[in-house]
PAKE-532194 format. One record per residue (C-alpha): x, y, z. Coordinates in nm, 4 decimals, padded with zeros to 6 digits. Layout:
N
[[X,Y,Z]]
...
END
This chain:
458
[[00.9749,03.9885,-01.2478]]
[[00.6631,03.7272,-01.2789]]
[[00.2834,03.7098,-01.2709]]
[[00.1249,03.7144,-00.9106]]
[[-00.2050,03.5392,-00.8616]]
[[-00.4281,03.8017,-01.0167]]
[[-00.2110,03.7752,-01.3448]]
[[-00.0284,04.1539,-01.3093]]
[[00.3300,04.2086,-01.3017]]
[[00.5228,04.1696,-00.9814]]
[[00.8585,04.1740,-00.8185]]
[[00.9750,03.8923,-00.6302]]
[[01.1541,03.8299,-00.3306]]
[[01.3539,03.4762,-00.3930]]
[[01.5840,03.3563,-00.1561]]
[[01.9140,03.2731,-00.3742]]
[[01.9940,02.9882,-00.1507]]
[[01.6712,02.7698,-00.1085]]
[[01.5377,02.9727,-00.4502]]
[[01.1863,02.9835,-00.2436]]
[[00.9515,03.3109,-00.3622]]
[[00.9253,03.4718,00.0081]]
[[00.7252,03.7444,-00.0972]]
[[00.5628,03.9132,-00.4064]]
[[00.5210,04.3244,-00.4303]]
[[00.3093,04.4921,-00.6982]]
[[00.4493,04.7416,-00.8838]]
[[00.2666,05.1072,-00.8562]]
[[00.1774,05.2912,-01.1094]]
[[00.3628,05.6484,-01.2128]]
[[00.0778,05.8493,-01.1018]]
[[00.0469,05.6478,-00.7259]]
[[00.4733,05.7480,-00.7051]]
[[00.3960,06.0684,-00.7989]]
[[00.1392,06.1248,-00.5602]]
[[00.3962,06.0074,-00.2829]]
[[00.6384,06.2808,-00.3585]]
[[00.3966,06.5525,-00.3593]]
[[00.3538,06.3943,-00.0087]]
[[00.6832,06.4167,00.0560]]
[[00.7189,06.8198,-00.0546]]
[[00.4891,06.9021,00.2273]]
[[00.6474,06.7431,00.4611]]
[[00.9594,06.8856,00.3375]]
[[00.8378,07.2331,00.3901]]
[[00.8050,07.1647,00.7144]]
[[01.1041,06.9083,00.7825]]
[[01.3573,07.2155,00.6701]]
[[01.2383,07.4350,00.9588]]
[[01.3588,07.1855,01.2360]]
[[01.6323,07.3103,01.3874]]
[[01.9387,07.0839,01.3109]]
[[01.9668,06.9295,01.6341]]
[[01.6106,06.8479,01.6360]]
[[01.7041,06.6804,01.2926]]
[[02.0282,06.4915,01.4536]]
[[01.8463,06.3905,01.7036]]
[[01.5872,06.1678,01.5251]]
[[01.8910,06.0188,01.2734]]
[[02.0447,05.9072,01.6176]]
[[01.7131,05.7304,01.7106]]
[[01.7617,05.6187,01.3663]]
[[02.1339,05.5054,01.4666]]
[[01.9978,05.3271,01.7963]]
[[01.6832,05.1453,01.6221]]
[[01.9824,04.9658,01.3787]]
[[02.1777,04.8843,01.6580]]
[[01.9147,04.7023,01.8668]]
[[01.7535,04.5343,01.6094]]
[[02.0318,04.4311,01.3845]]
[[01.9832,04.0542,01.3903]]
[[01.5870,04.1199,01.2919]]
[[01.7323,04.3525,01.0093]]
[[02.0253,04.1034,00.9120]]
[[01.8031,03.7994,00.8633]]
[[01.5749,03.9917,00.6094]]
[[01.8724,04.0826,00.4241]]
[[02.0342,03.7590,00.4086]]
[[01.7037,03.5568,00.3216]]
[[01.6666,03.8768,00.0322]]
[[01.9766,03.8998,-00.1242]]
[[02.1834,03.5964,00.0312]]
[[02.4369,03.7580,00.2388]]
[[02.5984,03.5331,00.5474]]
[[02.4541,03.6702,00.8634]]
[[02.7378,03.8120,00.9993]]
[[02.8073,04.0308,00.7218]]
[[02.4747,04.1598,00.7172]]
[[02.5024,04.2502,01.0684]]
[[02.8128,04.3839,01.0239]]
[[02.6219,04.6127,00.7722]]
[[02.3222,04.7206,01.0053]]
[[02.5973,04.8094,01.2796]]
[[02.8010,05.0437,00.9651]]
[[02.4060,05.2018,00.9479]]
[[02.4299,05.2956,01.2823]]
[[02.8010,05.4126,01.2598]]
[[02.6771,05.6281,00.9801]]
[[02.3661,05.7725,01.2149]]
[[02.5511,05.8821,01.4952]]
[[02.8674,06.0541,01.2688]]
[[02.5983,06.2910,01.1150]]
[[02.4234,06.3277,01.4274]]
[[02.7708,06.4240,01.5424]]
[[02.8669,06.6085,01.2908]]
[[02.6119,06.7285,01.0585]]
[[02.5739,07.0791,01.2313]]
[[02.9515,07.1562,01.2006]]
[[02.9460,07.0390,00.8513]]
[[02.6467,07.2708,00.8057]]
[[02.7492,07.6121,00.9581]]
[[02.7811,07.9343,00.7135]]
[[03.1182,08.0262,00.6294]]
[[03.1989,08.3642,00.6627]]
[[03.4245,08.5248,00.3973]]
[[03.5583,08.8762,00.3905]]
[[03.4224,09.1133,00.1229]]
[[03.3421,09.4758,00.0726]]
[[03.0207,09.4340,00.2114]]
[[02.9407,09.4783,00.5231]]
[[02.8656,09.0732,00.5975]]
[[02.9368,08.8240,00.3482]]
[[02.8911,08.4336,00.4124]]
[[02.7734,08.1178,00.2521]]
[[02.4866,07.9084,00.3659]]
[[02.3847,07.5336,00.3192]]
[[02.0052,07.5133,00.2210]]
[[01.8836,07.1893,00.1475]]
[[01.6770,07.1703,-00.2089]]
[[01.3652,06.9929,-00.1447]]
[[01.2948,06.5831,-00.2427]]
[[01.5865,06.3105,-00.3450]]
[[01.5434,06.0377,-00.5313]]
[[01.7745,05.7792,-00.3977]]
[[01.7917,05.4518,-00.6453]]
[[01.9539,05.1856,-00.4891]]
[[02.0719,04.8442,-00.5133]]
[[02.0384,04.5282,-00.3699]]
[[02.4358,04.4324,-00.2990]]
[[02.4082,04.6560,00.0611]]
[[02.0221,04.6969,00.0793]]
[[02.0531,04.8271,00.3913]]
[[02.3823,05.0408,00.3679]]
[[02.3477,05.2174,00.0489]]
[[02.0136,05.3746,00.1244]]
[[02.1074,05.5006,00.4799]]
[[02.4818,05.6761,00.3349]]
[[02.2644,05.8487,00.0908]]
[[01.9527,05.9497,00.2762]]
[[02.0827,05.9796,00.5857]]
[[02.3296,06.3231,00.5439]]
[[02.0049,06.4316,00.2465]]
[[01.8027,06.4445,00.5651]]
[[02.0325,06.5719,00.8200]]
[[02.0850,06.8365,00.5474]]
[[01.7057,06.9113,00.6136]]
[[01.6141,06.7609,00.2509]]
[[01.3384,06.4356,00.2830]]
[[01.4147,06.0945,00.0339]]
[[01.1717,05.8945,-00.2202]]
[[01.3601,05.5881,-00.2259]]
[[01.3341,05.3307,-00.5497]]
[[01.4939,05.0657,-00.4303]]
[[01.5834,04.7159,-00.6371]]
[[01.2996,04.5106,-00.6813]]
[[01.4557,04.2044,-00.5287]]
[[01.5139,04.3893,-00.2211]]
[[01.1712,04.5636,-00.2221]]
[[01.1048,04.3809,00.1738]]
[[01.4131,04.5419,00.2641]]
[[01.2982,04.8982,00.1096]]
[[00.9879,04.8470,00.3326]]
[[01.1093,04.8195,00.6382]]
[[01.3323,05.1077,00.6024]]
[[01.0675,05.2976,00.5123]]
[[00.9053,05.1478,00.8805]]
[[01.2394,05.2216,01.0649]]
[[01.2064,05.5776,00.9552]]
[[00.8427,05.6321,01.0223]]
[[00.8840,05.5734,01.3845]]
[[01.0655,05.8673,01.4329]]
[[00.9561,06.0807,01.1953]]
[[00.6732,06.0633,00.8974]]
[[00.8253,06.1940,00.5658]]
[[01.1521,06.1782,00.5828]]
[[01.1838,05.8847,00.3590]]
[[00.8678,05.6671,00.1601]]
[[00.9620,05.4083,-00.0933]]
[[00.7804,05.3851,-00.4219]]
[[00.7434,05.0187,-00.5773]]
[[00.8246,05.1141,-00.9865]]
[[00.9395,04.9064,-01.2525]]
[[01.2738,04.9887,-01.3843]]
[[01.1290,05.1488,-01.7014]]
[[00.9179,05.4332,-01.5261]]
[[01.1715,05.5441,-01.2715]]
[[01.2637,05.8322,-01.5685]]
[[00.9226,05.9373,-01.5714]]
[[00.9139,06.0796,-01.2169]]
[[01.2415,06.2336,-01.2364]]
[[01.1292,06.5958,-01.2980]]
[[00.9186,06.5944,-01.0268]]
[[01.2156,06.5490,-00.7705]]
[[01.4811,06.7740,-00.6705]]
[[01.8013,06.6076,-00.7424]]
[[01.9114,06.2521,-00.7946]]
[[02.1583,05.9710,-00.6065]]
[[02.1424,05.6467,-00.8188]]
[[02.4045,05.3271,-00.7150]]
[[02.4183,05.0676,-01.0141]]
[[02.4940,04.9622,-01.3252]]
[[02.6947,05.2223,-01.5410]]
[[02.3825,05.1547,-01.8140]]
[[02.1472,05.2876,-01.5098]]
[[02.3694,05.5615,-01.4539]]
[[02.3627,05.6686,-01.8422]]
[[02.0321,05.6283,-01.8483]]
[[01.9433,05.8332,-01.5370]]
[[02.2346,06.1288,-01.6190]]
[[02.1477,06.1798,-01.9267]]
[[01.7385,06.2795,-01.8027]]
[[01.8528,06.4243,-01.5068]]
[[02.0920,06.6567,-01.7265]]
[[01.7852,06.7203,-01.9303]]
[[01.5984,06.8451,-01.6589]]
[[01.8974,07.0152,-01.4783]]
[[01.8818,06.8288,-01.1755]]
[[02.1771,06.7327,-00.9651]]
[[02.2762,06.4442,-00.9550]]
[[02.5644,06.1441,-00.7538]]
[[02.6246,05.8526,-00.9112]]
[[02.8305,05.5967,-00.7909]]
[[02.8396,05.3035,-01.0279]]
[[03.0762,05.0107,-01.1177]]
[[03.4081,04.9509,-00.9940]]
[[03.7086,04.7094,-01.1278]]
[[03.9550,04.7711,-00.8671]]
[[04.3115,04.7007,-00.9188]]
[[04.4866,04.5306,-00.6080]]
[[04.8843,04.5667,-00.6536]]
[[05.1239,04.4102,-00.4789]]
[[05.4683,04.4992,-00.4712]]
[[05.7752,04.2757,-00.4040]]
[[05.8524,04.4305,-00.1154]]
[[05.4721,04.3542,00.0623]]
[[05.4101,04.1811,00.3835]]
[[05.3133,03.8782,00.1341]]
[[05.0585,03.6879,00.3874]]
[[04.8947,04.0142,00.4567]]
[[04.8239,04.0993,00.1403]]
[[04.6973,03.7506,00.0170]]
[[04.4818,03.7317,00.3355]]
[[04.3604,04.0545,00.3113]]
[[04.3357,03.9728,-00.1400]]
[[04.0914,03.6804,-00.0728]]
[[03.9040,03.8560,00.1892]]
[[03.8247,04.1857,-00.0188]]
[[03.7328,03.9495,-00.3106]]
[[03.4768,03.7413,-00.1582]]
[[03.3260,03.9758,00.0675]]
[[02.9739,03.9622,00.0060]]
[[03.0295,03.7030,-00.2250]]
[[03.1902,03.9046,-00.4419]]
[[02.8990,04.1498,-00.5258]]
[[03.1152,04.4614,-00.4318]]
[[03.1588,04.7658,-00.6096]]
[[03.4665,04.8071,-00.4303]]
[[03.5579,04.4484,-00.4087]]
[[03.9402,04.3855,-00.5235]]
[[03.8940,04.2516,-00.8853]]
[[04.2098,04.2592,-01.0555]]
[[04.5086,04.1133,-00.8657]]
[[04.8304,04.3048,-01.0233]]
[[05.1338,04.1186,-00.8411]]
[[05.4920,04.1392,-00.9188]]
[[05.6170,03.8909,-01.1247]]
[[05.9324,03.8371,-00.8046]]
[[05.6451,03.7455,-00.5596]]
[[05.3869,03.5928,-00.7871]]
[[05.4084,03.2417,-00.7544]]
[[05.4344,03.2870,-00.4091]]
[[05.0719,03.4761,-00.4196]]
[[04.9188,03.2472,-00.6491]]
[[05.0248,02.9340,-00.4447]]
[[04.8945,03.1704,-00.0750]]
[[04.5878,03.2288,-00.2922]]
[[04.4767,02.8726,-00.3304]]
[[04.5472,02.7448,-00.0261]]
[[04.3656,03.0589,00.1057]]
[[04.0224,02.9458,-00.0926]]
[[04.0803,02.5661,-00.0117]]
[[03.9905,02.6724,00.3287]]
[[03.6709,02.8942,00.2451]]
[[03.3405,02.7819,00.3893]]
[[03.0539,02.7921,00.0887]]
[[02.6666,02.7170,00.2132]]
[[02.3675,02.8345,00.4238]]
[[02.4160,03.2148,00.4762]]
[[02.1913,03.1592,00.7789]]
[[02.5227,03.0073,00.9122]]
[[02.8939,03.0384,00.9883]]
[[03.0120,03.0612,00.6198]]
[[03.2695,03.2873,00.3941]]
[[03.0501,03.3198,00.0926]]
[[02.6685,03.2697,00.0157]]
[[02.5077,03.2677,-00.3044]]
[[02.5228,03.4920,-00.5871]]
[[02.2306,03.7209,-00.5537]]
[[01.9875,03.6192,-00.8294]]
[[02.0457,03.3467,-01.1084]]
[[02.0383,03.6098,-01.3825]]
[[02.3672,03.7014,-01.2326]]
[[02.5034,03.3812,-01.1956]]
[[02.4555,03.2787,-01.4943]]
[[02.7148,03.6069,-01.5953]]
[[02.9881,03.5280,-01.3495]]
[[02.9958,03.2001,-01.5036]]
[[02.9413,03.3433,-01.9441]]
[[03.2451,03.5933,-01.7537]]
[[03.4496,03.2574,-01.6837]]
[[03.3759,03.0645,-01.9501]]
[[03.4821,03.2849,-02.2104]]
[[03.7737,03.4043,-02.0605]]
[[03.8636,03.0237,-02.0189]]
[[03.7927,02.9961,-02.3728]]
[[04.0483,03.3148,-02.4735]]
[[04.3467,03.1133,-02.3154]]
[[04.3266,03.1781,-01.9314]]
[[04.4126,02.8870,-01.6763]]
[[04.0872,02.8744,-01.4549]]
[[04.0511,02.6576,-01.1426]]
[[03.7185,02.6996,-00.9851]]
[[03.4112,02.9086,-01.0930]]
[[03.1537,02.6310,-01.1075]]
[[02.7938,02.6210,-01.0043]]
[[02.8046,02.3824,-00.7000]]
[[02.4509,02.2840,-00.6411]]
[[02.1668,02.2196,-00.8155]]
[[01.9526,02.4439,-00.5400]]
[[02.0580,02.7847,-00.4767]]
[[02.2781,03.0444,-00.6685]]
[[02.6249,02.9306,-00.5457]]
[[02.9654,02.9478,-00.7497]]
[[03.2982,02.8354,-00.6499]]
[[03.5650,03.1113,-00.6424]]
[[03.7328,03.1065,-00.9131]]
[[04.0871,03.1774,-00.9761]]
[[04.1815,03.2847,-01.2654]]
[[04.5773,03.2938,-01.4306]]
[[04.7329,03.4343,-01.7457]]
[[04.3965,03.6377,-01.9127]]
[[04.4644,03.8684,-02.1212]]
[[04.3629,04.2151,-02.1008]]
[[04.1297,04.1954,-02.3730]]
[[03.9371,03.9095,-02.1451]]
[[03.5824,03.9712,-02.0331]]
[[03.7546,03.9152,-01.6645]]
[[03.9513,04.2189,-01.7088]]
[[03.7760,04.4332,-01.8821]]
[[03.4204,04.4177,-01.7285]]
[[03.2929,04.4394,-01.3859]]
[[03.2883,04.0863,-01.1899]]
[[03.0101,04.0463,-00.9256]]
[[03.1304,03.7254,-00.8473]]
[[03.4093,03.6009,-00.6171]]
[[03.6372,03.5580,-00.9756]]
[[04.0138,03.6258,-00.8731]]
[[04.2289,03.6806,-01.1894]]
[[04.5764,03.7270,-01.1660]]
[[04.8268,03.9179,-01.3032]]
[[05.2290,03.9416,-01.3743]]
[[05.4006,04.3446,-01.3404]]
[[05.7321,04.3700,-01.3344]]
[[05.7864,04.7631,-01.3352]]
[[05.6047,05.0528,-01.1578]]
[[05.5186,05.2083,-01.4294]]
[[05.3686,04.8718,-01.5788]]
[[05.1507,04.8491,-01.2373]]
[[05.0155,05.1950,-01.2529]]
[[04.9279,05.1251,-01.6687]]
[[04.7544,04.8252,-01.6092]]
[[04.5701,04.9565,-01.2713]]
[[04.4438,05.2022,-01.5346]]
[[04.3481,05.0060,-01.8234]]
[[03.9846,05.0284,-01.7322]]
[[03.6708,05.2300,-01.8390]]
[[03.6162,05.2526,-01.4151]]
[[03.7799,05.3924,-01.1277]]
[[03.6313,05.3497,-00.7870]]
[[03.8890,05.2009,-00.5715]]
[[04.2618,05.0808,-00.5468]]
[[04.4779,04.9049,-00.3072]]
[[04.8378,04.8897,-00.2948]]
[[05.0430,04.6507,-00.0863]]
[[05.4300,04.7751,-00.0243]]
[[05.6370,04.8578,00.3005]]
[[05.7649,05.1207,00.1186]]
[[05.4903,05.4139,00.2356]]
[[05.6697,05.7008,00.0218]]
[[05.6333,05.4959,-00.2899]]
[[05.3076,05.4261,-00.1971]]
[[05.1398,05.7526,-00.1549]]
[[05.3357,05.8848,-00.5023]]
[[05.1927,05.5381,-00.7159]]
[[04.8200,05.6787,-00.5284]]
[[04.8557,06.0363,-00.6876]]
[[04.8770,05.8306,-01.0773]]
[[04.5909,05.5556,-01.0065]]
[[04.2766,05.6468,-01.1579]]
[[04.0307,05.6300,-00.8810]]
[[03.8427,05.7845,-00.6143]]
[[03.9608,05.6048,-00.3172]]
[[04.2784,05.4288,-00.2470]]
[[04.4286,05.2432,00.0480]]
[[04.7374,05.1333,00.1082]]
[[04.7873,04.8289,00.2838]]
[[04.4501,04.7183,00.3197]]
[[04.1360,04.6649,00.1452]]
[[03.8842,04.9724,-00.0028]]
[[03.6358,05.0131,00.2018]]
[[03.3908,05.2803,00.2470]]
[[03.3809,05.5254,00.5755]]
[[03.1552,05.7606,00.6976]]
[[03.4289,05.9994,00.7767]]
[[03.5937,05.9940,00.4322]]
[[03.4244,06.1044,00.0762]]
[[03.3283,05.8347,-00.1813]]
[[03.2976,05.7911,-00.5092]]
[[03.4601,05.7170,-00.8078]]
[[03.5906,05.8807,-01.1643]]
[[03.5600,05.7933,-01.5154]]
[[03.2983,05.5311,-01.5462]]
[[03.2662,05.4619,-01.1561]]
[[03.0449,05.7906,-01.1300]]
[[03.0156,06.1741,-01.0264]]
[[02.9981,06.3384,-00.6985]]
[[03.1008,06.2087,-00.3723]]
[[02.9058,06.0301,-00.0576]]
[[02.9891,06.0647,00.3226]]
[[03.1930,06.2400,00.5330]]
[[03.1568,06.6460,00.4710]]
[[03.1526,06.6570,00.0940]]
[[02.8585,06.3933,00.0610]]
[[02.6327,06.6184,00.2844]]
[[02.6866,06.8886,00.0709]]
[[02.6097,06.7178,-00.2968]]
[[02.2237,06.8069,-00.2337]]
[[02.2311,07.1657,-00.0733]]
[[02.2487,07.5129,-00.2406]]
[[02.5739,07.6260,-00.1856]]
[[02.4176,08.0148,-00.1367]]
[[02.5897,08.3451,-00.1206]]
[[02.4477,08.5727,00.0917]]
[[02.6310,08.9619,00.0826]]
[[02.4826,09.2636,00.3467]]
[[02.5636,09.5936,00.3166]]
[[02.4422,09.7385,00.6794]]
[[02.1948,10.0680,00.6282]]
END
């Protein structure tokens, strides 16, 4: 936040590589928000009465707009928030995967269910319940707005999106996308942080991605005002590896769920948990692994970009720095150049638990790694955390596997390979990590009343 030319308040768009301003957005006042979602309740009234495959047949649109213009769409993300290129394209084409599964699918998912009762005709129906707010960050600008909006719509419910303000060029031209196919479905409001509570009464239910502080903040008005509400927060996901792992799988697969997207994951693997028969061996894959990382331009062919803004920077590195300070070995984890957000990866051994590294959320490629030597010890320390988003666990032995999955404390776990979010499957988290779910069948139905309807025939 700064002063534009006239002396207001503004957000800014900074490139984290080049730290250039590429754009400046006022902020709008409560009342101009509010006026956009009464704007949006017409339109709802009349949005609810398409049929459903008039509805899935604009989201595919939607679907086929991301697809043909990724690279347009993946350069604004990467000059907003610093992602390398192909990773944001990578993200635009997930967009369109998500499109075209609800366009698929969102009728089926939608269909009453008919129960047998005493009456006559008894079934349930999916109505959607009016406006969502969708707050989103700026880690998948792109991605987290169309997983949340896009079943909220198909469910015949329109969006007011607040989006981060360093991604506020990326908020507008989703707002564009969806215009073209359909005015008020989805209008973003510019607000400061501090007024987004204000206009919460005057939506219909609430999906906020961030900061568990956010997600306090925004539960406990949304509770006050009995709205409902998803929140999918932080994440400090455990990645164990047993003794018995394909050991350059898992070390491959390690780095690359650590510094993808430069570490500024919610479901990036944050705490290596590695038996102590295999660890050395991990440790010394590791390195050699990160050696070979390219760091730079995300315009180009490169691993990791910067760090999103320098505020967060500078906390990856207070994150290292203490926990070097508490004991830990660290190699890595520096800034690297005077211009631009970028950090080294760090890896981190021997923390302790009590470390900053372990026991808050990194959103920075910061490996720390840890000894096990028991199952028991594995599951204890995947769950010595205040979240629980994600989990991976390497082992050829699938059996043990799926029983160590039914004692981690999370809401999604894959074995053998890195947490990743799917259209097909539910997501979210427990504890600190967040209520409700996203995607697949139970996401479309966090924002519809779940109605009973019971006829007796006269």
């Amino acid at each position: 936040m700064m002063s534009g030319k006239d002396g207001s308040e503004v957000a800014i768009s900074q490139n984290p590589a080049t730290e250039e301003i590429i754009a400046e957005h006022r902020y709008e006042t409560k009342d101009e928000a509010i006026k956009k979602i009464e704007f949006l309740r017409e339109k709802f009234l009349e949005w609810r009465k398409k049929p459903i495959e008039k509805r899935c047949e604009v989201i595919r649109k939607i679907g086929d707009d991301l697809m043909k213009n990724k690279r347009e769409y993946a350069e604004l993300i990467t000059n907003e928030m610093g992602k390398p290129i192909a990773q944001a394209e990578s993200e635009v084409e997930k967009c369109a995967t998500a499109c075209y599964f609800f366009a698929q699918n969102a009728k089926k998912f939608l269909e009453p269910e008919y129960v047998k009762t005493e009456a006559d005709e008894s079934y349930v129906e999916f109505d959607p319940l009016g406006v969502i707010l969708a707050i989103m960050p700026w880690n998948f600008p792109f991605w987290q707005v169309i997983r949340c909006a896009i079943p909220a719509i198909a469910a015949g419910n329109v969006v007011v999106l607040k989006h981060a303000p360093n991604t506020f060029l990326c908020s507008k031209k989703i707002q564009e996308i969806f215009s073209r196919y359909e005015d008020g479905m989805l209008i973003s409001i510019f607000l400061k942080e501090k007024d987004v509570k204000d206009i919460i009464t005057f939506v219909d239910g609430v999906s906020l991605t961030g900061s568990v502080r956010a997600g306090e903040a925004v539960g406990e008005i949304a509770g006050k005002n009995i709205k409902p509400i998803v929140l999918e927060l932080g994440g400090s996901d455990p990645f164990i590896v047993f003794e018995d792992a394909d050991i350059e799988k898992a070390i491959e697969t390690g780095v690359r769920a650590r510094i993808i997207n430069s570490g500024q994951s919610c479901i990036a693997a944050k705490r290596f948990i590695v038996h102590e028969k295999i660890y050395n061996e991990f440790v010394k894959g590791v390195k050699e692994r990160i050696r070979k990382i390219k760091i730079g331009n995300p315009m180009e062919n490169v691993d990791v970009g910067p760090i999103a803004r320098r505020d967060l920077l500078e906390n990856a590195l207070r994150i290292v720095r203490e926990t070097e300070k508490s004991g830990a070995k660290v190699e890595g984890g520096r800034r690297i150049t005077d211009v631009g957000f970028f950090l080294s990866p760090a890896i981190i051994e021997g923390a302790d638990v009590s470390s900053p590294v372990f026991k808050e959320e990194t959103f920075a490629p910061i490996m720390p790694i840890f000894k096990f030597r028991t199952e028991e010890e594995a599951i204890e320390l995947a769950n010595k955390t205040e979240f629980g988003l994600g989990a991976a666990v390497f082992t050829k032995n699938i059996q043990r596997a799926k029983e160590i999955a039914k004692f981690i404390e999370a809401g999604n776990v894959f074995i053998n390979q890195m947490v990743r979010s799917d259209p097909r499957l539910p997501f979210g988290g427990v504890k600190k990590s967040g209520i409700g779910r996203e995607l697949g069948r139970y996401g479309i139905l966090e924002f519809v009343n779940i109605k009973s309807v019971s006829i007796l025939y006269q």
